[in-house]
N, C-alpha and C positions, 0 to 999 in steps of 0.2 A: 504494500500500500504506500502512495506518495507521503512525504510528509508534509505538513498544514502548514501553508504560508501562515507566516507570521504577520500581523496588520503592522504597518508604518505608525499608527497609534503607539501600539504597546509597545516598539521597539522605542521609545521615548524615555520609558520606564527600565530599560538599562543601560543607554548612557549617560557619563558626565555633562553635567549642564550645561548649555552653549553649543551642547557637538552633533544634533539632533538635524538640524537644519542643513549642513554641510554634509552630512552620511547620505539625508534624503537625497539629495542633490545627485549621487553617485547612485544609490541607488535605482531612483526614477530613471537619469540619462541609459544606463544600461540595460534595464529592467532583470533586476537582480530578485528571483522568488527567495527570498530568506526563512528559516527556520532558525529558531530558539528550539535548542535541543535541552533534554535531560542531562544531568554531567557525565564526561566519556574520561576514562580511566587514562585512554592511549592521546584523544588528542582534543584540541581545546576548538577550532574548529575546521573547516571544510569546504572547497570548493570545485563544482562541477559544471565544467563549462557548457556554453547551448551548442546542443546537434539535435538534428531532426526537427525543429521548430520547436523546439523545447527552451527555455529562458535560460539565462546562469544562474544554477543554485549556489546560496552559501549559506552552512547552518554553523551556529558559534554556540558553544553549552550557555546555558542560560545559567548558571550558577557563582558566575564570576564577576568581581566585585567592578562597579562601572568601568575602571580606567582598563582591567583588563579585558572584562569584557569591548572595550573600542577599538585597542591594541591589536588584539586577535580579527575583527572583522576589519580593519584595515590591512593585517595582513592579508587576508581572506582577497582582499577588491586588490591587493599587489598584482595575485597570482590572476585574479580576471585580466585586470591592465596587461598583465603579460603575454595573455594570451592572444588581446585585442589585438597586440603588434606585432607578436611572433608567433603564433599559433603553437604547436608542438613539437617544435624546432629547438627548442631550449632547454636546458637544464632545469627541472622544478622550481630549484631555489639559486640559479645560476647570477652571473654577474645580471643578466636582463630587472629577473624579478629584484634583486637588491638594490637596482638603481631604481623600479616604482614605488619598492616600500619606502627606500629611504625617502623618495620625491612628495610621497602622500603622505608620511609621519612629519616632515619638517611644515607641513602647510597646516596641520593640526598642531605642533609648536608653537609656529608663530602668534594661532590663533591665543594662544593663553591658555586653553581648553586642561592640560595638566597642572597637576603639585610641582611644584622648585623641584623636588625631590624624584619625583616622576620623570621631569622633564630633563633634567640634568644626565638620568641614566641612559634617558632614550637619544639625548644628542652626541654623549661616548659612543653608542652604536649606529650612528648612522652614516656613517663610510663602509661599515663591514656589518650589517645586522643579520640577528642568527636568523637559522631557517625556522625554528620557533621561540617563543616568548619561553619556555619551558628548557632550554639548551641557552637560555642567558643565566646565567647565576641571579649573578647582582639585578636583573632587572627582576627577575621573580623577587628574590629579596626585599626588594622597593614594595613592588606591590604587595606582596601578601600583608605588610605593614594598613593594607585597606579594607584587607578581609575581616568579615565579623570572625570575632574569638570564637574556636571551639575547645573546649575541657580536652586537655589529653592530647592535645594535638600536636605534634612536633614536628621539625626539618629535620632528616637522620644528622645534619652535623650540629644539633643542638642537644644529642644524648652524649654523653658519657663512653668513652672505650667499655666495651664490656655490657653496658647496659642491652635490655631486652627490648624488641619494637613487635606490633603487627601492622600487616597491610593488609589493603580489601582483599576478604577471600579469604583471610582470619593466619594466613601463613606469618611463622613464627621466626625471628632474625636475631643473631646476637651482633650490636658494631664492632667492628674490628677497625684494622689500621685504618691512617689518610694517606691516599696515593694521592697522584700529581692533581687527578680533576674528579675524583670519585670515591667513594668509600666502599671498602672491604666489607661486607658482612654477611655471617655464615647463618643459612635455614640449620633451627634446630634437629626437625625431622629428618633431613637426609643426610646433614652435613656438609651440603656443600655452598662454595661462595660464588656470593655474587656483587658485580659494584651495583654500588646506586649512585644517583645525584646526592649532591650535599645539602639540596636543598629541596629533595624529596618528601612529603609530607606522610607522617606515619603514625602511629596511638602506640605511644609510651606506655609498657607492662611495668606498672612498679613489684 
């Protein structure tokens, strides 16, 4: 079954203030069918370009606090722009798509539309921006600073060597060492290791 456009109304209700009117903008000129998804484990969000007379979808988790959720749907309209000019000629997230992200994230700078805080991270990345918000440290960092608090929740480099974590799906991790971009740490049930991000989010077993 298609999933339910999402109305240009409600998409109001999860951006930052001011940013509503300039998305429309992108939206409408393209006719982009959007979807507000449930939250996805693997990725934040999604685009699929128009063949057959079909629009360009992009759906973004509806679960993410405004800045990222705008973040990610501007990613989202990079990879449309990219396709608009090079079709599938390109690299995903090749030098093409890097040069519309970074061109459509500095016009949402300028506008004021982020925190100092926000904004400062996202202008370090924009000569080289990752191919997701999720593979920047520091910019996850920034944001999650806007996410509502949850009891128990932690980034795996906010435990303790040694300490115990779970992730979705209830599997059971002890932390281990810090390598260069990743942390060591071993599933109790099988024993064996795996890296995570540093700033992968996971529910501390006291």
């Amino acid at each position: 079954m298609p999933k339910q456009e999402s109305p240009l109304q409600t998409l109001e209700e999860f951006l930052p203030p001011g940013s509503f009117n300039m998305v429309e903008q992108y939206l409408v000129h393209y006719k982009v069918h959007l979807t507000i998804t449930r939250s996805r484990t693997t990725i934040l969000g999604d685009y699929r370009h128009a063949v057959h007379g079909k629009n360009h979808r992009i759906s973004v988790n509806g679960n993410l606090n405004p800045y990222g959720f705008l973040i990610t749907l501007l990613h989202e309209l990079a990879h449309l722009l990219t396709f608009q000019f090079h079709g599938n000629r390109v690299a995903a997230h090749g030098r093409e798509w890097k040069k519309e992200f970074g061109e459509i994230l500095k016009t949402f700078i300028q506008a004021d539309i982020f925190p100092s805080i926000i904004r400062e991270s996202l202008v370090k990345s924009l000569h080289n921006p990752a191919a997701s918000s999720c593979a920047d440290d520091d910019l996850m960092r920034v944001l999650r600073q806007f996410d509502d608090k949850r009891d128990g929740i932690h980034l795996v480099e906010e435990l303790n060597k040694g300490e115990l974590f779970a992730i979705k799906g209830g599997r059971i991790f002890k932390k281990g060492d810090v390598l260069r971009k990743r942390i060591s740490c071993t599933e109790l049930q099988t024993g064996k290791t795996y890296l995570f991000s540093p700033v992968y989010e996971v529910r501390k077993i006291n």
